[in-house]
C-alpha positions, 0 to 999 in steps of 0.5 A: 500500500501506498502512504504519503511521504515526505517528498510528496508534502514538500511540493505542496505550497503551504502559507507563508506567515502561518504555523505549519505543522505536519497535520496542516502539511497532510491537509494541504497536500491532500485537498490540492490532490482532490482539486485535480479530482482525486477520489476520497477513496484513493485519498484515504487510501494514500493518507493510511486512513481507515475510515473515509470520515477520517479523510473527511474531516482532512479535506477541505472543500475548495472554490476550485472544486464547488464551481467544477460540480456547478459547471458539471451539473448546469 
């Protein structure tokens, strides 16, 4: 199986003048994956997480992804 790894996180631009942490750093990473229309599955999946609620609760919702289901819907 497949987890996140360091270099992955180190891609992934996080805010400049905030405290990072590495919960924040998996967060980040895992909602810019589901902006490019990675499943929740396959975030859970790469994330270690048991349950998809877990995952849930790791990603945010983006401008990019409610005008995306907005565009796919009208």
């Amino acid at each position: 199986m497949v987890h996140l790894q360091s270099t992955n996180l180190l891609r992934c631009p996080l805010p400049v003048g905030k405290i990072t942490t590495s919960h924040s750093g998996r967060r980040s990473y895992l909602t810019k994956l589901a902006d490019k229309g990675v499943g929740v599955f396959v975030l859970a999946q790469l994330a270690g997480h048991r349950h998809i609620s877990t995952t849930q609760r790791y990603v945010s919702v983006s401008d990019t992804q409610l005008r995306n289901a907005a565009e796919l819907s009208g």
